[in-house]
N, CA and C of each residue as an Amber inpcrd file, in Angstrom:
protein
   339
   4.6950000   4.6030000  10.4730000   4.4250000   5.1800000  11.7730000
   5.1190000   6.5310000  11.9410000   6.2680000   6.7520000  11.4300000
   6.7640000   7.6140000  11.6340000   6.5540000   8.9150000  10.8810000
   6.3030000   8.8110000   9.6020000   5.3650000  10.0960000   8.8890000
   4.0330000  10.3160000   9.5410000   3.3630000   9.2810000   9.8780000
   2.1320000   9.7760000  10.4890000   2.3330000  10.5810000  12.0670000
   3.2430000  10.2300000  12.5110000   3.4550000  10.7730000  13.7580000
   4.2620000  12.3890000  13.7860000   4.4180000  12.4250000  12.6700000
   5.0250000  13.4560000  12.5900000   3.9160000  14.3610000  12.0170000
   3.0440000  13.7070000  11.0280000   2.1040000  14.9130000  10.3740000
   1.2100000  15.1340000  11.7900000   0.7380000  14.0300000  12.6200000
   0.1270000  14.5940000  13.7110000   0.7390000  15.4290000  14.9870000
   2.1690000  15.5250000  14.4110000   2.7470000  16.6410000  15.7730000
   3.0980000  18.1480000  14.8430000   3.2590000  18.1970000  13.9220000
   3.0910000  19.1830000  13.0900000   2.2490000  20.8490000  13.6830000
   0.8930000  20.1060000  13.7900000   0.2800000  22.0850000  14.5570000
   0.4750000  22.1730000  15.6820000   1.0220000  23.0590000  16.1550000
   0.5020000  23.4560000  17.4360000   1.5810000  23.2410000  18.3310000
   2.7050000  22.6510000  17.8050000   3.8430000  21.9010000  18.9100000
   5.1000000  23.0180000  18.7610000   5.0900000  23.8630000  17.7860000
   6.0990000  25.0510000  17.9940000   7.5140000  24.1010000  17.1150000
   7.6750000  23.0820000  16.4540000   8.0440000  22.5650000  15.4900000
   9.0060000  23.5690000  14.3400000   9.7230000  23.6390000  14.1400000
  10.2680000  24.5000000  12.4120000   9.9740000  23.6170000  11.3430000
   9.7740000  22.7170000  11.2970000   9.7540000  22.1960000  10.1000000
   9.1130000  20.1200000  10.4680000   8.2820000  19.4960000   9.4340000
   8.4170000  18.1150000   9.8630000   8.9760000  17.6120000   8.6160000
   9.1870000  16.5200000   8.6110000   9.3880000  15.2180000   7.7350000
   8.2560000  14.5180000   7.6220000   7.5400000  13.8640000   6.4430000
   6.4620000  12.8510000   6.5080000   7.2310000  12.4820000   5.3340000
   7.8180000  11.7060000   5.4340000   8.1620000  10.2040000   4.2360000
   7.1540000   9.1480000   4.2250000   6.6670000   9.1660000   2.7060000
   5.9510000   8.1310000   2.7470000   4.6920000   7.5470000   3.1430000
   4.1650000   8.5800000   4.4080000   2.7960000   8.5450000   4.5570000
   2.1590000   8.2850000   3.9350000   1.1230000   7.7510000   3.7760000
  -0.3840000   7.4260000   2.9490000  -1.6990000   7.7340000   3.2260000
  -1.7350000   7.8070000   5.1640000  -3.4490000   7.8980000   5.3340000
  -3.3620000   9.7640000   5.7480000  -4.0870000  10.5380000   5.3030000
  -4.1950000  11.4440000   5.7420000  -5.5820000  11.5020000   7.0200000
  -5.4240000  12.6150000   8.0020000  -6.9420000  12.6460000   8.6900000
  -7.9570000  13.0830000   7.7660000  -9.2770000  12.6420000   8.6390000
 -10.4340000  12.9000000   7.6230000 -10.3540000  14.8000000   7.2590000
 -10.4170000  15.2060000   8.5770000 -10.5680000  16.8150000   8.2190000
  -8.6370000  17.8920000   7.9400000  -8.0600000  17.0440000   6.9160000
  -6.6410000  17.3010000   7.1640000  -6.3150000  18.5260000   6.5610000
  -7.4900000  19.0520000   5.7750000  -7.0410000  20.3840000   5.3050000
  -7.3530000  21.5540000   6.4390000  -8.3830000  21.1750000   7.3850000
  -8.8180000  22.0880000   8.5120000  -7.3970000  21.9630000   9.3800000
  -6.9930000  20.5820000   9.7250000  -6.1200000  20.5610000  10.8420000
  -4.6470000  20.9070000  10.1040000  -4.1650000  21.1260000   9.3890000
  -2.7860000  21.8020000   8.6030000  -2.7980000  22.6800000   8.7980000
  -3.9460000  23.7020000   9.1170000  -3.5620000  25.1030000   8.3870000
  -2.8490000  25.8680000   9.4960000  -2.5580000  24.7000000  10.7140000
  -2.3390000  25.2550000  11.8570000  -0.3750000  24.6440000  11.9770000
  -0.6750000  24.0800000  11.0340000   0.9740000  23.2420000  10.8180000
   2.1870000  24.1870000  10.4280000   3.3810000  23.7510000  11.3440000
   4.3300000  24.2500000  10.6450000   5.0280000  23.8220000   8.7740000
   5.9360000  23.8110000   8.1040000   6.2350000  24.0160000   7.5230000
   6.3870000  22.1990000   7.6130000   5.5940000  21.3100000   5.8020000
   6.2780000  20.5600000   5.8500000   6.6610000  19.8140000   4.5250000
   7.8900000  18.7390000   4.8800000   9.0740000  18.0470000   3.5620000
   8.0630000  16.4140000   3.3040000   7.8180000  16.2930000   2.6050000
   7.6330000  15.3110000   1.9170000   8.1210000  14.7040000   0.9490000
   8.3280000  12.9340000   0.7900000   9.2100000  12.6510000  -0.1350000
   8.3440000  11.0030000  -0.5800000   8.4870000  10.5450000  -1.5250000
   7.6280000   9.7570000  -1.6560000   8.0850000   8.9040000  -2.6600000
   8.2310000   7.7370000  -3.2970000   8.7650000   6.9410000  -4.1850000
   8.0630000   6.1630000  -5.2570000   8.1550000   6.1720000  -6.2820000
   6.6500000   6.4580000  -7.2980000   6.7640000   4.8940000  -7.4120000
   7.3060000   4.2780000  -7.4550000   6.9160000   2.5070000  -7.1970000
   6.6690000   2.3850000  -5.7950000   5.9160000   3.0270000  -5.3230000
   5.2870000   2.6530000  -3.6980000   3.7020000   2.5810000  -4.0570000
   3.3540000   0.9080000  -4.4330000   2.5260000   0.5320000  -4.5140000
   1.1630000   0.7910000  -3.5140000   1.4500000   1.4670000  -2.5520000
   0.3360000   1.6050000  -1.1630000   0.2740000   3.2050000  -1.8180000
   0.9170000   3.7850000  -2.0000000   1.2600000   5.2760000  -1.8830000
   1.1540000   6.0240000  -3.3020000   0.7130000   5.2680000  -4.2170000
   0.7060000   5.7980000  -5.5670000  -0.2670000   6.9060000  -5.8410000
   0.0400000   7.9610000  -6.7070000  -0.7950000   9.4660000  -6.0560000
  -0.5510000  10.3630000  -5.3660000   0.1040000   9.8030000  -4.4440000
  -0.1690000  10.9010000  -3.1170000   0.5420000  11.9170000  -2.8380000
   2.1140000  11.4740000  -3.4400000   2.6830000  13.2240000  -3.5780000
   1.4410000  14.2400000  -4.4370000   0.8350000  14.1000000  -5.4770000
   0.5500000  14.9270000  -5.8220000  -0.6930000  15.5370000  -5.2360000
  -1.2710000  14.4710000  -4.1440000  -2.8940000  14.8770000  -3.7280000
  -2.2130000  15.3870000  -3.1450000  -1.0230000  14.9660000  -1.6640000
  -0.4360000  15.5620000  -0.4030000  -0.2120000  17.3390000  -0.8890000
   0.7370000  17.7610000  -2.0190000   0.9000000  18.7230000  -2.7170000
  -0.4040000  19.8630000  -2.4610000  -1.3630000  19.0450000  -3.0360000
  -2.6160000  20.0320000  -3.1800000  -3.2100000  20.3820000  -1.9190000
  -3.2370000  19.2700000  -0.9140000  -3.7600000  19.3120000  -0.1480000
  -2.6390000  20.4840000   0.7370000  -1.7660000  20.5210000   1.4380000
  -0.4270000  21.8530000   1.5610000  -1.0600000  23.0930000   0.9650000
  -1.2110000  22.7110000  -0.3680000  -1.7420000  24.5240000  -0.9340000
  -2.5330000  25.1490000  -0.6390000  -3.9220000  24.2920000  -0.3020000
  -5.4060000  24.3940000   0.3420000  -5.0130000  24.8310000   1.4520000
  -4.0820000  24.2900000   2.2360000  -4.0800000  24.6580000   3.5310000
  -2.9990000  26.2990000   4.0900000  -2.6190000  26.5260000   2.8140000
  -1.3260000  27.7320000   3.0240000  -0.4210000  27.2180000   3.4010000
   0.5340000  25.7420000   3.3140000   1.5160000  25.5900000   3.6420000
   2.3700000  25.5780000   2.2230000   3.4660000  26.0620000   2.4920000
   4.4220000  26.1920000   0.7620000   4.4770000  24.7200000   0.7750000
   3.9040000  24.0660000  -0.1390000   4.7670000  22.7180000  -0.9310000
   5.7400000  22.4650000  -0.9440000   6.6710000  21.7220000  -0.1610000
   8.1260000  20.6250000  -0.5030000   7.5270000  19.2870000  -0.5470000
   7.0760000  18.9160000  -1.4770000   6.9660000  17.6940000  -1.9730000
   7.2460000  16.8730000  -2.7240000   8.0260000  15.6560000  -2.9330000
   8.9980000  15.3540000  -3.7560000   8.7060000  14.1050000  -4.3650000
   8.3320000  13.4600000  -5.4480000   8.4560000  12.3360000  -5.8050000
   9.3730000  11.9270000  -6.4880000  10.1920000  10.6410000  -5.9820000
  11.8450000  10.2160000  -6.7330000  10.7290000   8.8030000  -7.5380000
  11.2060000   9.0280000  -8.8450000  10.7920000   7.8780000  -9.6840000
  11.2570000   6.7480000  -9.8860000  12.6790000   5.9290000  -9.0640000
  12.8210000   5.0180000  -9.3390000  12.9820000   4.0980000  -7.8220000
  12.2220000   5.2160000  -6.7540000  12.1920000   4.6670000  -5.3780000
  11.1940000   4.1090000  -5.2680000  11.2370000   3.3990000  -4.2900000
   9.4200000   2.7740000  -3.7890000   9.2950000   3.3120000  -1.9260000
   8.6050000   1.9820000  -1.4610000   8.7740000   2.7260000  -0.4690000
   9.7800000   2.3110000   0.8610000   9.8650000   3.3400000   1.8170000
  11.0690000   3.1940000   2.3930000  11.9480000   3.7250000   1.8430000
  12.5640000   3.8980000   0.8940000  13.7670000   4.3060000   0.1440000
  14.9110000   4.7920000   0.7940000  14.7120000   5.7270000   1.7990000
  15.3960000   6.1870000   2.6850000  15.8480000   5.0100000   4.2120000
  15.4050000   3.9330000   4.0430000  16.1830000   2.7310000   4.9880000
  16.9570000   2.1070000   4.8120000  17.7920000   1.9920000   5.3040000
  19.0690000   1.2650000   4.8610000  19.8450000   0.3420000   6.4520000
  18.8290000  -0.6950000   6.9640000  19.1820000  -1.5640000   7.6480000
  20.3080000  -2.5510000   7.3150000  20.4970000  -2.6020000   5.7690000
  21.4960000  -3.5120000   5.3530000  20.9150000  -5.0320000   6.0420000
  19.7140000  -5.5660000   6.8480000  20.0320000  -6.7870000   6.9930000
  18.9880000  -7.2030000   5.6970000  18.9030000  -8.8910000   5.5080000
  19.3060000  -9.7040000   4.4400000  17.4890000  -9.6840000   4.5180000
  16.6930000 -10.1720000   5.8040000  14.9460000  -9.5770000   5.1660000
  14.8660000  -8.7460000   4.4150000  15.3500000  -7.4660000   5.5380000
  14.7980000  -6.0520000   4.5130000  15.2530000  -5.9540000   2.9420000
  16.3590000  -6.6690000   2.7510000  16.7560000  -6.1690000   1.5590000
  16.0300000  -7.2800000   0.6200000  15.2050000  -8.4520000   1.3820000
  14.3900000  -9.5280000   0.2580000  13.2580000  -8.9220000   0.5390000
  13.0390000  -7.7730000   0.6610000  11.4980000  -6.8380000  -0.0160000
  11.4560000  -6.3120000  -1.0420000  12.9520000  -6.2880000  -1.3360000
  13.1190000  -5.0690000  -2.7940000  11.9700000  -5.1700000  -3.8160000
  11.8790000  -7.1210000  -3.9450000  10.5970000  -7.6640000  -4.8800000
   9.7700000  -6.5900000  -5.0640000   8.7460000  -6.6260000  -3.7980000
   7.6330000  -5.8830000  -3.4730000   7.8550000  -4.1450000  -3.3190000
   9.1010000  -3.5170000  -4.1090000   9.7120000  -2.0460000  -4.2290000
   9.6450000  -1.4900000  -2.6090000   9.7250000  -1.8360000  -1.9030000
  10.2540000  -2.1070000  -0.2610000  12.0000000  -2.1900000  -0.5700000
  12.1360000  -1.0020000  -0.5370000  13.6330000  -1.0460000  -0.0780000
  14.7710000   0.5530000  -0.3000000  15.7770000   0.4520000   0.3350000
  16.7960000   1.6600000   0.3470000  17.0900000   1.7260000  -1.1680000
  16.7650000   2.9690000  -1.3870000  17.5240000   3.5010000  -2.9080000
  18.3690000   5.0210000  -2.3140000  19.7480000   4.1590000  -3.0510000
  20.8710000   5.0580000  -2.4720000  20.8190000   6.1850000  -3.4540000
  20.2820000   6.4500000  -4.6160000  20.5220000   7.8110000  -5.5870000
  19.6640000   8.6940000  -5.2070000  17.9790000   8.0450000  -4.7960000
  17.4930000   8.9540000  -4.4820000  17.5110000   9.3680000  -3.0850000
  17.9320000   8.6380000  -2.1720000  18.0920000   9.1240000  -0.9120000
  19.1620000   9.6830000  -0.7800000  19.8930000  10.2090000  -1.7650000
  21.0100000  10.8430000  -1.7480000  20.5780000  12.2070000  -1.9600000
  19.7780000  12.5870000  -2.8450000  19.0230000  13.5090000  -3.1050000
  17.7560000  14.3960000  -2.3210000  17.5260000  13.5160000  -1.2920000
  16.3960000  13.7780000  -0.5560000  17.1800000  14.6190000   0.9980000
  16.2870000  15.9290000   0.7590000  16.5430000  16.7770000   1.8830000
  16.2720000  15.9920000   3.3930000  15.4590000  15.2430000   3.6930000
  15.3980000  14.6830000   5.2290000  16.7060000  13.4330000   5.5050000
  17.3580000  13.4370000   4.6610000  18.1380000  12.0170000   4.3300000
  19.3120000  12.2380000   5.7020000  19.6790000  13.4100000   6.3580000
  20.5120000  14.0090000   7.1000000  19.4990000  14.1910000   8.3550000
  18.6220000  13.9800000   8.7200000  17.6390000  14.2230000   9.8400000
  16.8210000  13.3020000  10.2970000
């Protein structure tokens, strides 16, 4: 919810910059509606079974639109990576690569925001 809500406040809101972690659905016409977007960070975790691909389509799709690319895929994250609830569910998702990875969210520019 929260990458998507952010790629949809992105144009037009006078924004410096968004975050979309993890997103997956883009809009149908998303290269028309970007080009009006501020500047944005993407980060994505290559065992994110829903999300596999998509840094690199998201990437292309940014270039099409004139936004500079920050797009990041950490290879031993999945998804979420950047949560760190510490309670005892979240952390019995890890199975399903659902879960906080502290190296790469250590590394990841939105990790402070």
């Amino acid at each position: 919810m929260g990458g998507g809500s952010a790629l949809l406040l992105a144009p037009d809101h006078g924004f410096g910059a968004a975050g979309v972690n993890y997103y997956g659905k883009l809009p149908l016409d998303a290269e028309t509606f970007l080009v009006r977007a501020c500047p944005i960070v993407a980060s994505y975790g290559a065992k994110d079974r829903w999300n596999r691909g998509l840094a690199e389509q998201f990437e292309q799709l940014l270039t099409r639109a004139h936004i500079a690319p920050d797009v990041k895929e950490y290879p031993e994250a999945g998804h979420s990576f950047l949560n760190n609830p510490g309670t005892w569910w979240f952390n019995a998702l890890r199975v399903v690569h659902i879960a906080y990875h502290e190296q790469s969210a250590g590394r990841c520019p939105e990790k402070d925001h």
